[in-house]
C-alpha positions in Angstrom: -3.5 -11.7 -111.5 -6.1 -14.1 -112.9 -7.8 -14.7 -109.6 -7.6 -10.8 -109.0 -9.2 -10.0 -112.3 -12.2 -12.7 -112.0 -13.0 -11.2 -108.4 -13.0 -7.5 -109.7 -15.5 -9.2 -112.6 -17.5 -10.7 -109.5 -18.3 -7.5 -107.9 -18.6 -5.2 -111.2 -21.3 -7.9 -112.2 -22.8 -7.8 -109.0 -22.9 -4.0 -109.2 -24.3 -3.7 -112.6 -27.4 -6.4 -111.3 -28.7 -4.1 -108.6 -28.8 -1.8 -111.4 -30.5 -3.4 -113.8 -32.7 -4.3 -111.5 -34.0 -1.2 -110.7 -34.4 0.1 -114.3 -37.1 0.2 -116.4 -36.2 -2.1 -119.2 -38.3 -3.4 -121.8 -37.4 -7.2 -121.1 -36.3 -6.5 -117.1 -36.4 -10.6 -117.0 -34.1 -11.6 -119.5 -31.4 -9.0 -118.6 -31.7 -10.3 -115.2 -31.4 -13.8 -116.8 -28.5 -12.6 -118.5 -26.6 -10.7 -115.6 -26.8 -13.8 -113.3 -25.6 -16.2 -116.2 -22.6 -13.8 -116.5 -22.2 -13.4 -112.7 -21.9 -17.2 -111.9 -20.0 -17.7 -115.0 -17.5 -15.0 -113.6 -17.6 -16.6 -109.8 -16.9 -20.1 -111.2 -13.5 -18.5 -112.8 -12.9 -16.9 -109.6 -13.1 -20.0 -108.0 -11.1 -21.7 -110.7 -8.1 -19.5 -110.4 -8.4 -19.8 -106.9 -8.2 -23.7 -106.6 -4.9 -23.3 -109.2 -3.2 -21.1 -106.8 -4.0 -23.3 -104.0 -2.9 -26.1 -106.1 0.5 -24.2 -106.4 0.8 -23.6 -102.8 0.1 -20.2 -103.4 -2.1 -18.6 -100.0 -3.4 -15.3 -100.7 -3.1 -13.5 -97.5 -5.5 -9.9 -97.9 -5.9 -7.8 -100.8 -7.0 -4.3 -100.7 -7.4 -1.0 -102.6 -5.5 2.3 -101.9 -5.2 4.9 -103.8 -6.2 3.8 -107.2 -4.1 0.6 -106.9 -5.2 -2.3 -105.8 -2.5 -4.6 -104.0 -2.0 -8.6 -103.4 -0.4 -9.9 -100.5 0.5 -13.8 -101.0 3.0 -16.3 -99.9 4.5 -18.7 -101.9 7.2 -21.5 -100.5 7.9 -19.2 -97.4 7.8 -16.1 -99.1 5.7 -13.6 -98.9 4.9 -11.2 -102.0 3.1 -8.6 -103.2 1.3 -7.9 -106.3 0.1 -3.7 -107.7 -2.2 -3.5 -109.8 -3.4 0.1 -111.2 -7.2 0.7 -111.3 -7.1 1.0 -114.7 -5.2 -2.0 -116.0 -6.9 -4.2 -113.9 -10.6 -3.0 -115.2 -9.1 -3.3 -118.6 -8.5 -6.9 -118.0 -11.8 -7.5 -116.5 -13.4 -6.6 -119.6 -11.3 -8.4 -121.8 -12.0 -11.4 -119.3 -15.7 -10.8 -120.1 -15.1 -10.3 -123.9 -13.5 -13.8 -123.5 -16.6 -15.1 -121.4 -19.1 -13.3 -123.7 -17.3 -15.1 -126.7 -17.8 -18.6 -125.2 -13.8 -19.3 -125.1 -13.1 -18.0 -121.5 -8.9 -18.5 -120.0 -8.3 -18.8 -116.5 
């Protein structure tokens, strides 16, 4: 869920950049400053969570969203599972995953 979360924080970040980068701010550069910072801070968790499943034997095998629910496929010791995740539980985690980055204390 942790991986899932991070990579939903990835491409909301990612999203948000293009548009902040087309608005007419008053500081354009340090939002843009701040938006990366934030972005690789996200993708380094992503990557984080990622190694610990791999560490666990854990191989994610697709993931994909249908329906307003976005589902895991993974196979751990032989046996393959799958994780479902409402839209709307998952964004909630994503911004308390970027409360938690914002704060400076950030969990994997």
């Amino acid at each position: 869920m942790t991986w899932l979360t991070w990579k939903q924080a990835v491409s909301f970040l990612r999203g948000d950049a293009t548009l902040v980068a087309g608005s007419r701010l008053r500081f354009p550069r340090a939002y843009k400053l701040l938006w990366r910072f934030l972005t690789d801070a996200a993708q380094a968790m992503e990557e984080a969570a990622y190694a610990d499943l791999r560490r666990l034997d854990v191989r994610l095998l697709g993931n994909q969203l249908d329906r307003g629910e976005h589902f895991v496929v993974w196979q751990h010791r032989g046996k393959i599972r799958i994780l479902r995740v409402r839209k709307e539980q998952l964004r909630a985690n994503v911004q308390r995953k970027l409360a938690e980055l914002m704060a400076g204390s950030p969990s994997r």
